[in-house]
C-alpha positions as CSV (number, residue, x, y, z in Angstrom):
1,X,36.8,-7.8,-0.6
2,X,34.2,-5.0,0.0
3,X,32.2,-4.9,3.1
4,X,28.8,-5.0,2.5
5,X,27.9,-4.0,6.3
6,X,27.4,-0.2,5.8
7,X,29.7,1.8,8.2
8,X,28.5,5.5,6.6
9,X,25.1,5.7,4.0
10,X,24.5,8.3,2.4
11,X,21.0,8.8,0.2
12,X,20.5,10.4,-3.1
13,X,17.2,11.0,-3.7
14,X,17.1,10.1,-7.7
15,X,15.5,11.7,-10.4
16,X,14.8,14.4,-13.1
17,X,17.9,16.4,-11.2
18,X,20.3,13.2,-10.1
19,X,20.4,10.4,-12.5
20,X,23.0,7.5,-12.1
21,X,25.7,9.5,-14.4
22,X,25.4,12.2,-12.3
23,X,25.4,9.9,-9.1
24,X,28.9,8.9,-10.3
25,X,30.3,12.2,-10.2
26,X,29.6,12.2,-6.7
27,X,31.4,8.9,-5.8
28,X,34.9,10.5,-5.0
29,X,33.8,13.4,-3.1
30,X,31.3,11.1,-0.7
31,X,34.7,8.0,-0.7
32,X,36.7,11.1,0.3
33,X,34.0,12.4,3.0
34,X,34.0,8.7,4.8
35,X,31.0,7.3,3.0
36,X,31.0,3.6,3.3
37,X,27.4,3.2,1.1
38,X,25.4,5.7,-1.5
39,X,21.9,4.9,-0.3
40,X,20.0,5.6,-3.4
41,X,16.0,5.9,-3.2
42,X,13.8,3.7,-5.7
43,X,15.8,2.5,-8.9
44,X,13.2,0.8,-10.6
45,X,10.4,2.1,-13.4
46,X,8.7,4.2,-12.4
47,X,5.2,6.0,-13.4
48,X,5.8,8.5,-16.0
49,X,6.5,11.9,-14.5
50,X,7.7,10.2,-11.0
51,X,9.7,12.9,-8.6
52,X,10.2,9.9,-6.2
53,X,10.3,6.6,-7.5
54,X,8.3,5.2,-4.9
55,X,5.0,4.8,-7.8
56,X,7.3,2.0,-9.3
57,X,5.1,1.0,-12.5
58,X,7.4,-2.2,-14.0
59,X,9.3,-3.8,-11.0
60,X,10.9,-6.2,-14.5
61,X,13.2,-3.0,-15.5
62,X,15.3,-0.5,-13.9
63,X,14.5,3.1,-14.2
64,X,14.8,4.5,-17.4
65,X,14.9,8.2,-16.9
66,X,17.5,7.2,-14.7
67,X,19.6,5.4,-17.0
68,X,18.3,2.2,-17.1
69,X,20.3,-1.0,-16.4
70,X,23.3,0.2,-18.1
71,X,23.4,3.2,-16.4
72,X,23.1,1.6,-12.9
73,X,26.0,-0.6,-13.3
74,X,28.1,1.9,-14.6
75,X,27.5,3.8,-11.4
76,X,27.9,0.6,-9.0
77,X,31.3,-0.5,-11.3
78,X,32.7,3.2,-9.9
79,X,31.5,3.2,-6.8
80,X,32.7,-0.4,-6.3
81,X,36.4,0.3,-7.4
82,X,36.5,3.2,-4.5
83,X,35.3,0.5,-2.0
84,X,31.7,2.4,-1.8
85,X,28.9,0.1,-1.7
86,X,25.3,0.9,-2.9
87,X,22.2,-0.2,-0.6
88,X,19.0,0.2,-3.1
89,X,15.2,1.2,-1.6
90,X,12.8,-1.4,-2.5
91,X,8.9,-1.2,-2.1
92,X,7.4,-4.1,-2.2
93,X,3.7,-3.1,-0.6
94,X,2.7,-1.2,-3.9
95,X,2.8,-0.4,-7.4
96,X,1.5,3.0,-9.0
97,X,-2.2,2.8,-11.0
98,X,-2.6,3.1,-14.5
99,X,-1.6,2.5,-18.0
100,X,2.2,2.6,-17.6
101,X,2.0,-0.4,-14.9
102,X,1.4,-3.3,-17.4
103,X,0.5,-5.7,-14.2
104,X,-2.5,-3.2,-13.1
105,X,-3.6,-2.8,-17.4
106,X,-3.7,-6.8,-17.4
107,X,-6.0,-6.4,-14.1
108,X,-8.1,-4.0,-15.5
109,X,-8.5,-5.5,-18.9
110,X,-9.1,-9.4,-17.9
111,X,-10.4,-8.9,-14.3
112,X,-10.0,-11.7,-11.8
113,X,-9.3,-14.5,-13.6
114,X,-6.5,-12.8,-15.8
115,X,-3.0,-12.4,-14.9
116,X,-3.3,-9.3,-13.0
117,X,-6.2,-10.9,-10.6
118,X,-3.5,-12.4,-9.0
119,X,-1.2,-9.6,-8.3
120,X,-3.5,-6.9,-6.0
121,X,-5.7,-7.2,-3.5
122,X,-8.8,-6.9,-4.5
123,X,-12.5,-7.8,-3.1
124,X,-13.8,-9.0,-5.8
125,X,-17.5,-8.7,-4.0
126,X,-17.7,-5.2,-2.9
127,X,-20.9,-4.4,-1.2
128,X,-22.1,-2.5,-3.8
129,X,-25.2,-3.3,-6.4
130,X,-24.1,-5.0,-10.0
131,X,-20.3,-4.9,-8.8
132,X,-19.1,-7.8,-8.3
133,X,-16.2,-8.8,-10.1
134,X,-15.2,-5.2,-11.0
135,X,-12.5,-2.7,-9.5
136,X,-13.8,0.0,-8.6
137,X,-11.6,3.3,-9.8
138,X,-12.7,6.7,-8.1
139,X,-11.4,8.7,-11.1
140,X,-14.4,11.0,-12.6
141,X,-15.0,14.4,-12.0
142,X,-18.9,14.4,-11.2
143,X,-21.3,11.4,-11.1
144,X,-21.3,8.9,-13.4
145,X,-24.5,10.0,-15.7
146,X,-22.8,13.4,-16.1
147,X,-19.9,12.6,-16.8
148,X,-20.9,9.8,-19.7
149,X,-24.0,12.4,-21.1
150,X,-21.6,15.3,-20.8
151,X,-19.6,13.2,-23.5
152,X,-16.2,13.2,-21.9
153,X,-16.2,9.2,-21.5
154,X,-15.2,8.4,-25.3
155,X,-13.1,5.0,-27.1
156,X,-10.1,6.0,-28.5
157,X,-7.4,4.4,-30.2
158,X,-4.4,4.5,-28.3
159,X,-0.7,3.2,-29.4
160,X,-2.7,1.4,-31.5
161,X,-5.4,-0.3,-29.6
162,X,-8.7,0.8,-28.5
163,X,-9.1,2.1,-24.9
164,X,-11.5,3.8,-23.1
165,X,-10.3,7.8,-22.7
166,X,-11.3,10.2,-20.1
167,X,-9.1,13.5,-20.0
168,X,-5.7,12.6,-19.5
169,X,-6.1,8.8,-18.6
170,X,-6.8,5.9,-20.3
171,X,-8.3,2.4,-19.0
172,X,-8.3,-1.0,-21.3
173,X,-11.3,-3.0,-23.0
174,X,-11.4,-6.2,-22.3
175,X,-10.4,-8.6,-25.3
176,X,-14.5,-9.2,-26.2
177,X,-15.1,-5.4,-26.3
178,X,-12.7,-4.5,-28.0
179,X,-13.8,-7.9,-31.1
180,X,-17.2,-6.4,-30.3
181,X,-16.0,-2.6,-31.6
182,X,-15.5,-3.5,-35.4
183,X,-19.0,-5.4,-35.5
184,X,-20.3,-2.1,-34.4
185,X,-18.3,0.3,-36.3
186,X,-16.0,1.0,-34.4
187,X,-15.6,4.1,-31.7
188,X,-17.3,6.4,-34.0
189,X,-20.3,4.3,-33.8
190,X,-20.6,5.1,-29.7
191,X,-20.5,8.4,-29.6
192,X,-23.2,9.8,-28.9
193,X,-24.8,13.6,-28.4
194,X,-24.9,15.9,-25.5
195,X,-27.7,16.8,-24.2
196,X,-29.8,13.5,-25.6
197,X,-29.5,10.4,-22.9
198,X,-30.7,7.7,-24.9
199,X,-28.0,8.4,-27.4
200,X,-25.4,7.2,-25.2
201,X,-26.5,3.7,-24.4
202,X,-23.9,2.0,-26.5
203,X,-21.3,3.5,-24.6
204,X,-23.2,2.6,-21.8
205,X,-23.2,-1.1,-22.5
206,X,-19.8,-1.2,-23.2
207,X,-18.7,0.5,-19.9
208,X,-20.9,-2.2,-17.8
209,X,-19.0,-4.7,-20.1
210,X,-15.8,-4.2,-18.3
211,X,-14.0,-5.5,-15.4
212,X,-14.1,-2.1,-13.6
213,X,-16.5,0.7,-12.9
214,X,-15.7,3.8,-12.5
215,X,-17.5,6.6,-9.9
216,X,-17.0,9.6,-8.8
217,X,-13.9,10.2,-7.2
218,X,-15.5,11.4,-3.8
219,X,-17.2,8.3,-3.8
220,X,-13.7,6.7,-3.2
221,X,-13.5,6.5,0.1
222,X,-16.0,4.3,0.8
223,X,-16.3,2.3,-2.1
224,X,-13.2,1.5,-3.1
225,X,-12.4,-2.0,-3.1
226,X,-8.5,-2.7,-3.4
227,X,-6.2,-2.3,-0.8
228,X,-3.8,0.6,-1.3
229,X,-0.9,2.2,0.1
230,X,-2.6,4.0,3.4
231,X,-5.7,6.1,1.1
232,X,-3.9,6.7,-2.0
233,X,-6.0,5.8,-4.8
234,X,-3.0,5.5,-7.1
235,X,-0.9,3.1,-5.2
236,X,-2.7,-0.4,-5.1
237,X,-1.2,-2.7,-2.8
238,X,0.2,-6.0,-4.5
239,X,-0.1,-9.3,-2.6
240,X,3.7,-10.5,-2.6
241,X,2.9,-13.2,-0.1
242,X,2.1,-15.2,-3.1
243,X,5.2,-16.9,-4.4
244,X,4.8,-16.0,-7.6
245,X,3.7,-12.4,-7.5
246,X,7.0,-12.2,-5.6
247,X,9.2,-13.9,-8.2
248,X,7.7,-11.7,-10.6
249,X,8.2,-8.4,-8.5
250,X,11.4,-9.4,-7.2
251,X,13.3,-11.0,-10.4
252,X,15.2,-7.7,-11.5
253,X,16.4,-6.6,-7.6
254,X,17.1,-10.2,-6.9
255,X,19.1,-10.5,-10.2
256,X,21.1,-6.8,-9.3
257,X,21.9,-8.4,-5.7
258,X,23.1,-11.7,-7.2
259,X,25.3,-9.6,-9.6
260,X,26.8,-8.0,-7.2
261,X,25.9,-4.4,-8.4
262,X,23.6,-4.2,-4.8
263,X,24.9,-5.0,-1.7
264,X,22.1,-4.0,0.5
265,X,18.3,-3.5,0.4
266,X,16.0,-1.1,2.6
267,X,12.3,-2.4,2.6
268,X,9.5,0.4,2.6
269,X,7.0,0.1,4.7
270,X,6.9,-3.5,5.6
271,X,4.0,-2.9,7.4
272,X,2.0,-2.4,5.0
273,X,2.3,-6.7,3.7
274,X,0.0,-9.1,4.5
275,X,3.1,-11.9,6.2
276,X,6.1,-9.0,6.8
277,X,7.8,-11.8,8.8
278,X,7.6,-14.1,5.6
279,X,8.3,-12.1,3.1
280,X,11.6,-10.9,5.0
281,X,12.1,-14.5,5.5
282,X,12.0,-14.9,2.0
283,X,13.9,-12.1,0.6
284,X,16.9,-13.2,3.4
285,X,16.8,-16.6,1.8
286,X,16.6,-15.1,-1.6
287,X,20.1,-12.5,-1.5
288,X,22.5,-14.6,0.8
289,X,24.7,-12.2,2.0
290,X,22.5,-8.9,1.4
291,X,22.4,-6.2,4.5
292,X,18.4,-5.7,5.1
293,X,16.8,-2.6,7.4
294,X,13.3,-2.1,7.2
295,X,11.5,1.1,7.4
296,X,9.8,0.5,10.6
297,X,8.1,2.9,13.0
298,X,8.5,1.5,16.4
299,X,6.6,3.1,19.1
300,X,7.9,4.2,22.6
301,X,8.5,0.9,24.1
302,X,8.3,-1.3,21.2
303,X,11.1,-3.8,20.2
304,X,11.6,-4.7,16.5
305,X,10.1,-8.8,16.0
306,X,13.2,-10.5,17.5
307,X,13.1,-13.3,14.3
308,X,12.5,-11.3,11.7
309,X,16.2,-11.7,9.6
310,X,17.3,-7.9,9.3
311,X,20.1,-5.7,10.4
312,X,17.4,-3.0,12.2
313,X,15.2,-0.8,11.1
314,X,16.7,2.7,9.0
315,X,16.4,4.5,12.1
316,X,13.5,6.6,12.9
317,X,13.9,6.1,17.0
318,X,17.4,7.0,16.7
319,X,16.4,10.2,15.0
320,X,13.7,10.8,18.1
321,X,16.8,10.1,20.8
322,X,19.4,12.2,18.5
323,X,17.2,15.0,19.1
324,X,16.1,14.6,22.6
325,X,19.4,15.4,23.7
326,X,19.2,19.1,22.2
327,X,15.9,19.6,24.3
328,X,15.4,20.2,27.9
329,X,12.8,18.2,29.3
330,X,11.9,20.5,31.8
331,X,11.3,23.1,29.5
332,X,8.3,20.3,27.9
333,X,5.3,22.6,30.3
334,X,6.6,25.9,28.8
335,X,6.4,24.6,25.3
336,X,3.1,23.0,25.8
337,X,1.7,26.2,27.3
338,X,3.1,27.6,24.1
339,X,1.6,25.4,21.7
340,X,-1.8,25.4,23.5
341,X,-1.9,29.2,22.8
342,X,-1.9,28.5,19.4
343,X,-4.3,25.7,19.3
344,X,-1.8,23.5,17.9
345,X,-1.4,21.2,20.9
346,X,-4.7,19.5,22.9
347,X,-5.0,19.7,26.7
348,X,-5.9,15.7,26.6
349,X,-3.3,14.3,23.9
350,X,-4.8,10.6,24.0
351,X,-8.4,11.7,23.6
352,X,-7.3,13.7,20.3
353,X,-5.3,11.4,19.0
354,X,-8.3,8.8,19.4
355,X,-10.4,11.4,17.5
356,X,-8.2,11.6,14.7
357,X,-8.3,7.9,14.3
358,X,-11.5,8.2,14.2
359,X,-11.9,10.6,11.6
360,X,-9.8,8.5,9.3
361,X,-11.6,5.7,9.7
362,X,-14.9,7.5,8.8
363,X,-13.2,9.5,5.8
364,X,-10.0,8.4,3.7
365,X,-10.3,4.4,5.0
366,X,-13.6,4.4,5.6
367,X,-14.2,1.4,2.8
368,X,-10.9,-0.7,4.6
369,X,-12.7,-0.3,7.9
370,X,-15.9,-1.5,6.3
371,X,-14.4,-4.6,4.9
372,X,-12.8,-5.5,8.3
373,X,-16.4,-4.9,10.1
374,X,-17.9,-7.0,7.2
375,X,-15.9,-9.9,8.0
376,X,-15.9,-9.9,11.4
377,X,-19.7,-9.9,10.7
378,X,-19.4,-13.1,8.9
379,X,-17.3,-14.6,11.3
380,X,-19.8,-13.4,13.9
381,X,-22.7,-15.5,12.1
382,X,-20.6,-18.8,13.6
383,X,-20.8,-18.2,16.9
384,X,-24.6,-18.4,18.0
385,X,-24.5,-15.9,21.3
386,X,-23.5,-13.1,18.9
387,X,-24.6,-14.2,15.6
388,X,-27.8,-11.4,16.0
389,X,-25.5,-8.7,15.9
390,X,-25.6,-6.1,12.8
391,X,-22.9,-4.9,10.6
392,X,-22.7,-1.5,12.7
393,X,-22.0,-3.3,15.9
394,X,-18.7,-4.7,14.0
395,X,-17.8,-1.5,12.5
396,X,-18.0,0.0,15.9
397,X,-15.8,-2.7,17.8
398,X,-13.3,-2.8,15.1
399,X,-13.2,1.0,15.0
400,X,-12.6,1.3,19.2
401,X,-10.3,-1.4,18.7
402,X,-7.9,0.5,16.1
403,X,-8.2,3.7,18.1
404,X,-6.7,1.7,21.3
405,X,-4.0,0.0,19.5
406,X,-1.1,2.0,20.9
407,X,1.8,0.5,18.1
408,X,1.4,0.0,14.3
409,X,0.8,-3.1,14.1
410,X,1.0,-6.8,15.3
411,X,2.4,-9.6,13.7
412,X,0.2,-12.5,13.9
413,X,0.7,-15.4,10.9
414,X,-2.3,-14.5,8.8
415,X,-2.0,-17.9,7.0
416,X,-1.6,-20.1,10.5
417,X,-2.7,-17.7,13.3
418,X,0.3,-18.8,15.2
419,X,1.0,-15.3,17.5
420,X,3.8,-14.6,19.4
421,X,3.0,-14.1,23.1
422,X,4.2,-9.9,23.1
423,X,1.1,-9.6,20.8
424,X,-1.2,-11.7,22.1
425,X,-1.1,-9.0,25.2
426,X,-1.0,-6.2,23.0
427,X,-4.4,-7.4,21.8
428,X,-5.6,-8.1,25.4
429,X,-4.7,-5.0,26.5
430,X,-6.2,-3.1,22.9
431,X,-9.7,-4.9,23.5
432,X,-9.5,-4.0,27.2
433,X,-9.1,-0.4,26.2
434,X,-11.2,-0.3,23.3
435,X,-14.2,-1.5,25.5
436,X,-13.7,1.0,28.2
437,X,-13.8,3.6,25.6
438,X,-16.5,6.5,25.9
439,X,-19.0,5.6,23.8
440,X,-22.2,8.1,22.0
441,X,-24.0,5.3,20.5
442,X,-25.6,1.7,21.6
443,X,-22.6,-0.5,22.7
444,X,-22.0,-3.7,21.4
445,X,-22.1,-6.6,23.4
446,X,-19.2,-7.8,25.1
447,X,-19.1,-11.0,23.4
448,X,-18.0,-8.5,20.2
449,X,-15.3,-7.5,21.6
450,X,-13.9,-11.1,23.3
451,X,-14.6,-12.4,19.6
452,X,-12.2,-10.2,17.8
453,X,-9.8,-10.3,20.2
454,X,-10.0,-14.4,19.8
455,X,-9.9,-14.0,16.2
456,X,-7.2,-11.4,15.8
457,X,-4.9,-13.4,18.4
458,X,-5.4,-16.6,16.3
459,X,-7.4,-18.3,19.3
460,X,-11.0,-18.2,17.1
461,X,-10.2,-21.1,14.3
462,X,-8.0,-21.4,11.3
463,X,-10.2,-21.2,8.7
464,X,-10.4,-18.8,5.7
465,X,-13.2,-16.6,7.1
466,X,-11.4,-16.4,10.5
467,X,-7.6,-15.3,8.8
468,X,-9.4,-12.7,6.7
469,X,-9.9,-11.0,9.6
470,X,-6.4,-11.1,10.6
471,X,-5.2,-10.3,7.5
């Protein structure tokens, strides 16, 4: 019987250059080398033109530039009689954007209460004028006005349907717009003439009809209003903590480890869900036997969560010791000194790195930071000795408090609040820090800071407005 413990992985990196076929032709060679696992990166659908596979756009089918299905279990059938196992990457934070992901069309053509409304994560009441309701897509060129009077906004019919076209991508009608376009005339009649406004107000009407809006694409940053993979626009994060969001997600991997065909799974970016200790609860429960890293960055220090129901993480601190022991650490002053010279290292390390966080928070997630300040703010309205505070006064404690968090993450239950004593001090200690912080503008009262800390460490209440914040 194989082992399904890997003694020796080895990744492919699949794609354009390496499908599953030619996968196979490598299976002696790496048996013969003292591989014990092919390690292969993303197998399922991806977005059209994918180099990576991580953009998966139908988690229901494996990839079909790879070979598909058929083409997979040809592979594992080979590798299998040489005693090679296959451990598959799985990424269950995200799904790529746009027309080739039919969960994100669904979102985009029937809004919240559709199908997709259930699958990503969403505010569905931005703080933005006449937005509610609508996803908001940073995809346009120049403003809005422009870009519609400039005529490159136009209804086309696509595969046989009507959609709305602009360059290169195309975004669905809802089911009433698109009835509404033959008692109109159809896209011809909304077309209207450069340089003349009021000739585009049909257009117009039917674009405010829709479950999204789309801006300008600098506009992004702090506007958008689902959750994505760190600030990439197209990779919206899916809510998998939902039981059937993960069924659906999960059926075709689940199905490939119950077959046999995978033996093992590496998780991306784990820390990127909503419950990582559920869902890898879940997923264990869900493959029996399966061997399960995670692709965890643990800091200096930092243990991996003691019950979470994996084998380890895929190794990144064994990469950071590996190559400690090729460097001196007495030779650390020279190369700072050299560093320094080129302006590539700071004299005060901590104080950059707090700047940089910083930054990010004001730029690329300056929207996520906003919607964490904005519910803290709610929150705040319940307590009366703070309740006077403004939304600024939230967006500055919750900013000090992610630029003195000194790990990735913690891991309270977003859904109980229950926290495990290592992260109740790690938020203790992050408040602490974040408070003592050097500050430019009015600071916010104390009480701001205790409240967050009692909120993020489950202590505030279990209520929905209270786990938002958490989550």
């Amino acid at each position: 019987m194989r082992d399904r413990t890997p003694g020796a992985t080895y990744r492919l990196q699949l794609g354009e250059r390496l499908s599953f076929a030619d996968a196979a032709e490598l299976v002696d060679y790496l048996t013969d080398l003292g591989i014990t696992h092919l390690y292969l990166s993303p197998l399922l659908q991806p977005r059209p033109g994918s180099t990576h596979g991580y953009d998966v756009a139908d988690p229901t089918r494996v990839s079909e530039p790879l070979g598909g299905e058929q083409g997979l279990r040809a592979l594992a059938e080979r590798a299998h009689r040489r005693g090679l196992g296959l451990v598959a990457d799985i990424v269950p934070n995200h799904l790529g954007t746009g027309p080739a992901t039919p969960l994100w069309d669904r979102l985009l053509a029937d809004g919240q209460s559709g199908e997709g409304g259930r699958f990503f994560d969403v505010d569905w009441d931005p703080p933005l004028p006449t937005a509610s309701g609508k996803v908001l897509l940073p995809v346009l060129g120049d403003q809005y006005g422009v870009v519609l009077e400039r005529g490159e906004l136009e209804v086309a019919v696509v595969d046989g349907e009507p959609r709305l076209r602009y360059f290169e991508r195309t975004f669905p009608l809802s089911a009433e717009s698109s009835e509404a376009l033959g008692r109109v005339g159809g896209p011809e009649a909304l077309r209207g003439r450069p340089g003349e406004p009021s000739t585009w107000t049909r257009l117009h009407a039917l674009l405010e009809a829709q479950h999204y809006r789309l801006m300008h694409w600098r506009a992004g940053d702090g506007l958008v209003n689902y959750r994505r993979f760190f600030a990439i626009n197209d990779l919206a994060a899916v809510r998998v903590e939902d039981p059937a969001v993960f069924d659906a997600t999960h059926q075709r991997i689940l199905a490939l480890v119950a077959d046999g065909v995978i033996d093992g799974l590496r998780v991306d970016h784990p820390d990127g869900l909503a419950d990582p200790s559920g869902y890898l609860d879940v997923l264990a429960a869900r493959t029996g036997s399966a061997w399960i890293v995670v692709e965890k960055i643990l800091a200096v220090g930092e243990r991996l969560p003691e019950d979470w129901p994996v084998a380890g993480t895929t190794g990144y601190e064994f990469c950071n010791d590996a190559v400690g022991l090729f460097v001196d650490p007495a030779a650390r002053p020279a190369l700072d000194a050299s560093a320094r010279a080129f302006e590539a290292t700071p004299d005060d390390e901590a104080a950059a790195l707090r700047r940089a966080k910083a930054e990010v928070l004001s730029a690329d997630l300056a929207a996520d930071a906003r919607r964490v300040a904005l519910r803290l703010w709610t929150v705040a309205q319940h307590h009366r000795e703070i309740r006077d505070v403004d939304d600024r006064a939230c967006l500055q404690v919750v900013t000090r408090a992610i630029q003195a968090l000194d790990v990735y993450r913690t891991y309270v239950d977003p859904f109980t609040g229950d926290a495990r004593p290592e992260d109740v001090a790690l938020i203790e200690d992050m408040m602490a820090a974040a408070e003592a912080l050097p500050l430019d503008a009015p600071a916010a009262p104390p009480g701001l800071y205790r409240l967050l800390a009692d909120v993020l460490a489950g202590r505030a209440g279990t209520d929905p407005a209270h786990l938002e914040v958490i989550r």
